[in-house]
C-alpha positions as CSV (number, residue, x, y, z in Angstrom):
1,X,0.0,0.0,0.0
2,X,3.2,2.7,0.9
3,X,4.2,1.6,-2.3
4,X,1.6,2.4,-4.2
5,X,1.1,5.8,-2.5
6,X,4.5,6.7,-3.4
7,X,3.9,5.7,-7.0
8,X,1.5,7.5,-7.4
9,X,3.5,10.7,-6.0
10,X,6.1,10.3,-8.5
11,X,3.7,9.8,-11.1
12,X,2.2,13.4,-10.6
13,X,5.2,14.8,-9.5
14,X,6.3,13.9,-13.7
15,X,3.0,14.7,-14.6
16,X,3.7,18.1,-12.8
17,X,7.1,18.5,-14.1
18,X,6.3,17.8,-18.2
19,X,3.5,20.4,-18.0
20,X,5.3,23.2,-16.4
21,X,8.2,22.6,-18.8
22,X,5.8,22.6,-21.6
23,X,4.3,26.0,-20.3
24,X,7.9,27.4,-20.0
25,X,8.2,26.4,-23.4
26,X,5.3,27.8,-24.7
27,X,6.3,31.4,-23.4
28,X,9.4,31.6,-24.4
29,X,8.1,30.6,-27.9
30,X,5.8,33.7,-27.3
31,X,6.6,36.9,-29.1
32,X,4.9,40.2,-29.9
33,X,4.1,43.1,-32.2
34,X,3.6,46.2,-30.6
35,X,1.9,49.6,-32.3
36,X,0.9,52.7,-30.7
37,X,-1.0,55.9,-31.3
38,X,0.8,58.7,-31.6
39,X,-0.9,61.7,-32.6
40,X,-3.9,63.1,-33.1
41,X,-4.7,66.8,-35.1
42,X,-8.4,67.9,-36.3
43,X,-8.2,71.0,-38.7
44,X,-10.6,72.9,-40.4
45,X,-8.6,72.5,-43.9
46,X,-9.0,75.0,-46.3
47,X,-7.8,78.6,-47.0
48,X,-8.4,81.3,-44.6
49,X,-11.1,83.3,-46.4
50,X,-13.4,80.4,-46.8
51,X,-15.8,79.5,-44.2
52,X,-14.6,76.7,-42.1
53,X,-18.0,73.7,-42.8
54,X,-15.7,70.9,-42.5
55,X,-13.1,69.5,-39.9
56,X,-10.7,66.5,-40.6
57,X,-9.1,64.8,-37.2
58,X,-6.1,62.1,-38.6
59,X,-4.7,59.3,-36.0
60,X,-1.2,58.5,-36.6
61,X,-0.6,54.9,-36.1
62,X,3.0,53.8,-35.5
63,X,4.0,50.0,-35.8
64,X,7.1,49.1,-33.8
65,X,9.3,47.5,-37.0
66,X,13.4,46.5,-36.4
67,X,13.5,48.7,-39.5
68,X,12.0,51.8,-37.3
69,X,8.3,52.8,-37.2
70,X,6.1,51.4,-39.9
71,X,2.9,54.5,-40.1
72,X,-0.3,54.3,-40.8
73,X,-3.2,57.1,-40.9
74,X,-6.8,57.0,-40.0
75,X,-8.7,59.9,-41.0
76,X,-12.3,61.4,-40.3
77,X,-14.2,64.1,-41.5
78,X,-16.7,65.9,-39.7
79,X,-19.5,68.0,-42.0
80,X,-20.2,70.6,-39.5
81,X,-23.8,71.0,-41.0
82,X,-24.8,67.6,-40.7
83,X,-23.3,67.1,-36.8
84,X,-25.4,70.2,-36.0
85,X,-28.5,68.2,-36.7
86,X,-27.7,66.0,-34.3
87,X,-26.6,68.1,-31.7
88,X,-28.7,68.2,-28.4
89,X,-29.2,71.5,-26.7
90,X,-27.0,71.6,-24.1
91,X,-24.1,70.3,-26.6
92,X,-21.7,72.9,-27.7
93,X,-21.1,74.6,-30.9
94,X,-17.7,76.3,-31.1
95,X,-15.1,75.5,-33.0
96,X,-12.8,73.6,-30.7
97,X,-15.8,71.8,-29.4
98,X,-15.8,70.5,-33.4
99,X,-12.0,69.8,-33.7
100,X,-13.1,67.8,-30.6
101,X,-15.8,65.5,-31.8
102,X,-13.9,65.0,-34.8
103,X,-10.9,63.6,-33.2
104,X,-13.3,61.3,-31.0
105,X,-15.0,59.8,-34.2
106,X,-11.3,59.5,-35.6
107,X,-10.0,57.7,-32.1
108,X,-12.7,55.4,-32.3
109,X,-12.4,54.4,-35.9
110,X,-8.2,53.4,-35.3
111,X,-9.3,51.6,-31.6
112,X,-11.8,49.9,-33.9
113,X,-9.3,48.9,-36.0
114,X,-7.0,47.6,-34.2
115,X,-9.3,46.1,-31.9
116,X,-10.8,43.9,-35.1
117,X,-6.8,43.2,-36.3
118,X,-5.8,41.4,-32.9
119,X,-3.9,44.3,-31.1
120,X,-5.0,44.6,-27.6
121,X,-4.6,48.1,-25.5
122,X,-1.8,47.7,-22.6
123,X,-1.3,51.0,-21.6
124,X,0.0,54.8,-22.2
125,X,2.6,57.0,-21.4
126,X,4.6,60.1,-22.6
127,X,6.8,59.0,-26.0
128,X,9.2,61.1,-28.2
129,X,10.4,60.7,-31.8
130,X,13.0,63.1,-33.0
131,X,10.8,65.1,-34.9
132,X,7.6,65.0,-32.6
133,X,7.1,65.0,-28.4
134,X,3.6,63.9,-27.5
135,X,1.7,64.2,-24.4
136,X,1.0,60.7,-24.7
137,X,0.8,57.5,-26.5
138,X,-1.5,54.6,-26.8
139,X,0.2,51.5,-26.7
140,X,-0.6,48.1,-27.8
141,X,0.3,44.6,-28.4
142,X,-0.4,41.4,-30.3
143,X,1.1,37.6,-30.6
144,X,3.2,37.9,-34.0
145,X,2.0,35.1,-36.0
C-alpha cells in the first residue's frame, strides 16, 4: 500500500514537471508586435477666407518594425452641418468643441481597427520621436504570428 502511495506521488510529480516545462516552453516561444497611437490633429482644412464647414481629425498609427516605425493614418471628416442636426441642446457649438468630436470619431475608428486586427490596448505613457514630443501614447500589443 506505501508503495503504491509513493507511485502515485512520483507519477504526478512527472505529470507536474512535463506540464510546467511545456508552459515554460510555450512562453518563451511567445513573441509580440507592438503599435501605438501617436498623434492626433483635427483641422478645419482649407484657405483662410473660406468658411470653415468641414473638420478633418487624422490618428497616426505607428507599428514598432526593427526597421524603425512602420505608419499608418486613420482619418475622419466631420461636416459641421450635418453634426449640427444632431446636436442636443446643451451640446456645444464652437469651433474647438468640433476639432473635438472629430478627433473622437477618428480615435474610435483606429481603436476599432486595431481592436478587429488582434492588437489589444496595454497601456499609455509620454513618447518622443526626433521630430515630434507627445503628451501621450497609446500602446498596444499582439502575438506575432
Amino acid at each position: 500500500m506505501h508503495a503504491k502511495k509513493r507511485l502515485v506521488k512520483v507519477i504526478v510529480l512527472m505529470t507536474l514537471l512535463t506540464t510546467i516545462g511545456q508552459a515554460q516552453q510555450v512562453s518563451r516561444r511567445q513573441r509580440w508586435q507592438y503599435c501605438a497611437i501617436t498623434l492626433v490633429t483635427a483641422v478645419f482644412p482649407g484657405t483662410d477666407p473660406q468658411p470653415k464647414t468641414r473638420v478633418s481629425a487624422t490618428v497616426s498609427i505607428c507599428y514598432f518594425e526593427v526597421n524603425g516605425c512602420r505608419r499608418e493614418e486613420v482619418k475622419f471628416d466631420l461636416d459641421e452641418a450635418d453634426f449640427r442636426k444632431s446636436l442636443g441642446p446643451n451640446d456645444g457649438t464652437t469651433m474647438s468643441y468640433f476639432l473635438d468630436k472629430a478627433s473622437q470619431h477618428a480615435m474610435a475608428i483606429a481603436f476599432s481597427k486595431l481592436g478587429d486586427d488582434g492588437w489589444e490596448l496595454v497601456g499609455e505613457s509620454p513618447l518622443t520621436f526626433a521630430a515630434e514630443r507627445n503628451n501621450q501614447a497609446i500602446y498596444f500589443k499582439r502575438r506575432k504570428p
